[in-house]
C-alpha atoms as one frame of an Amber mdcrd trajectory, in Angstrom:
protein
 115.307 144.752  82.655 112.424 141.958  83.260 109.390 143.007  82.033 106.587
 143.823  84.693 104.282 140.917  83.807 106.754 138.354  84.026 108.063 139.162
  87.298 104.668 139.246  88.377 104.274 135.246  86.967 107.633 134.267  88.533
 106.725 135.589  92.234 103.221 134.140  91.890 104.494 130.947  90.819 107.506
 131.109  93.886 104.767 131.669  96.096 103.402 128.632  95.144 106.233 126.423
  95.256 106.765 127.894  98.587 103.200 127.150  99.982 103.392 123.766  98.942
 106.887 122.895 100.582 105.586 124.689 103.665 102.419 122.320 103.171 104.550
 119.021 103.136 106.776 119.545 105.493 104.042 120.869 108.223 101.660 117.750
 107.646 105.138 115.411 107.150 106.166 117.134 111.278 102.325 116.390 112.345
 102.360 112.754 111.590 105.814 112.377 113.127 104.629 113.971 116.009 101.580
 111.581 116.338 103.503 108.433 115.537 105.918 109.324 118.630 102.539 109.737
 120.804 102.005 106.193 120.154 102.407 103.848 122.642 103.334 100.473 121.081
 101.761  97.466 122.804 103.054  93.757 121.894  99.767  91.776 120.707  99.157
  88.988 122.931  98.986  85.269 121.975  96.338  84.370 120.064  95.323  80.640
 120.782  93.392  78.434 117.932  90.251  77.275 119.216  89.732  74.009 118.848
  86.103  73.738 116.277  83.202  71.604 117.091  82.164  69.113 114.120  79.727
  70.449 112.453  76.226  68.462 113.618  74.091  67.316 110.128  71.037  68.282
 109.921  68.725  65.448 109.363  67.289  65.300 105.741  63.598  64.872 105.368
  62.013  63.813 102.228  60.693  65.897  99.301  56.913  64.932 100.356  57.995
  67.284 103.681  57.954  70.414 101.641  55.227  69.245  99.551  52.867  72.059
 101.337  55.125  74.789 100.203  54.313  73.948  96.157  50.865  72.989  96.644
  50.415  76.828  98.366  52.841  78.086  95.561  54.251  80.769  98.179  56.969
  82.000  96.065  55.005  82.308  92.724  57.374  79.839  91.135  54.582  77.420
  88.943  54.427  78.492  85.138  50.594  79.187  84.163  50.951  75.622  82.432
  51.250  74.354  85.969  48.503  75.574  87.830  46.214  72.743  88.834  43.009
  73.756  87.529  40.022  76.022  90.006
């Protein structure tokens, strides 16, 4: 005879295993349901599009952007740099 405690572990653990098969196979009938819902639709052509050249910008010389250090707007001169007040 099987002791009482044991039986106890082997129909709690059976009850597992069966939860878990039951688990798999319901979610593994779900997606095989939804995938069969699905309409497939052929993608249609895509066409390259023919790119523009890129237009250069025209470069302007440093003394342009000269206003920008003078005003020091991003806090970029050293305190050696600072003209003096």
């Amino acid at each position: 005879m099987i002791p009482i405690g044991t039986a106890k572990h082997y129909f709690t653990l059976l009850n597992v295993v069966f939860i878990t098969v039951a688990a798999y196979l319901g979610v593994s009938g779900v997606y095989k349901v939804a995938v069969a819902r699905l309409d497939y639709v052929k993608p249609a052509p895509v066409q390259a599009e023919t790119a523009d050249a890129p237009e250069t910008a025209a470069s302007l010389p440093l003394s342009h952007y000269r206003e920008i250090t003078e005003r020091n707007l991003f806090n970029t001169r050293d305190e050696i740099q600072k003209p003096p007040a």
